[in-house]
C-alpha positions as CSV (number, residue, x, y, z in Angstrom):
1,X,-64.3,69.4,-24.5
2,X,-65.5,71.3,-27.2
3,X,-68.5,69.0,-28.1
4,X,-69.6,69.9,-25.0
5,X,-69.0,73.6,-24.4
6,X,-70.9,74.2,-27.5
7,X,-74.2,73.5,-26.2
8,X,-73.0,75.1,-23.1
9,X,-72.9,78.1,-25.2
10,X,-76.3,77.9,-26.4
11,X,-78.1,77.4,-24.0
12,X,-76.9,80.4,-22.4
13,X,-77.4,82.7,-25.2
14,X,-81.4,81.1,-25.3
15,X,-81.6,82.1,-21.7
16,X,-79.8,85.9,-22.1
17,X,-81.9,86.4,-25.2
18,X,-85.1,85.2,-23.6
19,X,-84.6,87.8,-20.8
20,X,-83.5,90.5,-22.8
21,X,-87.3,90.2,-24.8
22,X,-88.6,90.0,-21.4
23,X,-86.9,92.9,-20.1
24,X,-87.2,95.2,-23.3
25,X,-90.9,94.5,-22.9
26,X,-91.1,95.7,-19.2
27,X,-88.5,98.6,-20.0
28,X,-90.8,99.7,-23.1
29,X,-93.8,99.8,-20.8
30,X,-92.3,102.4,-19.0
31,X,-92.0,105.9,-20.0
32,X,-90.5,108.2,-17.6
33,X,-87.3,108.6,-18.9
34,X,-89.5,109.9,-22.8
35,X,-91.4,112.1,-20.4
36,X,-89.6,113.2,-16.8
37,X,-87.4,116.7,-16.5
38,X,-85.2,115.0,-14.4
39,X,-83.7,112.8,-17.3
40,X,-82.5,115.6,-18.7
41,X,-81.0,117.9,-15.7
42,X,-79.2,114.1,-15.4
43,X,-77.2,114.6,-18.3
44,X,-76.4,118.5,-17.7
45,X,-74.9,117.5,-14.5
46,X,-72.9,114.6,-16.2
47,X,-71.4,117.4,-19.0
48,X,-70.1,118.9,-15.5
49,X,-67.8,116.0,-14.9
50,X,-67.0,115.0,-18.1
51,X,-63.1,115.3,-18.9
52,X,-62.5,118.1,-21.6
53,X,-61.1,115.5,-23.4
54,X,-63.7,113.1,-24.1
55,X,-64.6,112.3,-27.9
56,X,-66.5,109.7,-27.8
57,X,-70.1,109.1,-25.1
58,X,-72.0,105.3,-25.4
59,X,-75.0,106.7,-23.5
60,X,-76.1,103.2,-22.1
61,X,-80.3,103.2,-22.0
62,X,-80.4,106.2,-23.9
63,X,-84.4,106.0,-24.7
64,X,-85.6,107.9,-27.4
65,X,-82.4,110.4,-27.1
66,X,-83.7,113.3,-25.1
67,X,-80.8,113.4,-22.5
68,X,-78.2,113.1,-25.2
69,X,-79.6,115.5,-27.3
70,X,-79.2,118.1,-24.6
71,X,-75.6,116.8,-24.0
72,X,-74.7,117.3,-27.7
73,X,-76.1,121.2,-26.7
74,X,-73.6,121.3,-24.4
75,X,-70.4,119.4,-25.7
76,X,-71.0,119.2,-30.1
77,X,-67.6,117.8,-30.4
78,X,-68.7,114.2,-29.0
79,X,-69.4,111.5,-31.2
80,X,-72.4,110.1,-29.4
81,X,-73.5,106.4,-29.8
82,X,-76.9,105.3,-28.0
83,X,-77.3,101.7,-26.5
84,X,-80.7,100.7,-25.6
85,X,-82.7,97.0,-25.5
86,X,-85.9,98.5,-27.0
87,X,-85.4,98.9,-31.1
88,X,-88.4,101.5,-31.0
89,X,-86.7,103.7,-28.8
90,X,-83.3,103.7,-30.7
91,X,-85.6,103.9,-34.6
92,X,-86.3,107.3,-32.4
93,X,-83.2,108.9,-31.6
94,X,-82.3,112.0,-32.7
95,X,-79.7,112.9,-35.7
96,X,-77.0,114.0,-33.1
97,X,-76.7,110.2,-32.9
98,X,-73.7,109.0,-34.6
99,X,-74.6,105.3,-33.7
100,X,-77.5,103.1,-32.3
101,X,-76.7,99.9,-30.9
102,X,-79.7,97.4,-29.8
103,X,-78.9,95.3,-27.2
């Protein structure tokens, strides 16, 4: 069973890393959320809703940090980690990032 899981296993991660390139490319080629207001008025009305007791925000396709930068403004008792599939955008992010995680 195992002999045949394994290249079960594989071949899926080829495929899921193959469209991850493909997607980081597309998602690098765009840059509204480096540039648009709206990205950050986003993450002011997210601190609205965010339980008082939160410590710790993944902020999942974070870019190059702008909208978690402005939600470290408004709650600097997170620890803030960043998730994003483009490594240039995460090299980027701001110091109020306690982590970076590419994927």
């Amino acid at each position: 069973m195992f002999n045949l899981f394994f290249p079960f296993l594989y071949a899926t991660y080829t495929i899921m890393s193959s469209q991850l390139s493909t997607y980081a490319s597309q998602n690098a080629a765009q840059d509204s959320a480096v540039t648009d207001d709206f990205s950050i008025e986003r993450y002011h009305q997210f601190a609205k809703h965010l339980p008082s007791s939160a410590r710790h925000i993944l902020d999942v396709g974070c870019a190059e940090g702008r909208g978690g930068q402005a939600l470290k403004v408004l709650r600097r008792e997170i620890e803030l980690s960043g998730l994003d599939c483009v490594p240039e955008r995460l090299a980027a992010l701001p110091v109020c990032y306690d982590h970076a995680i590419h994927g």
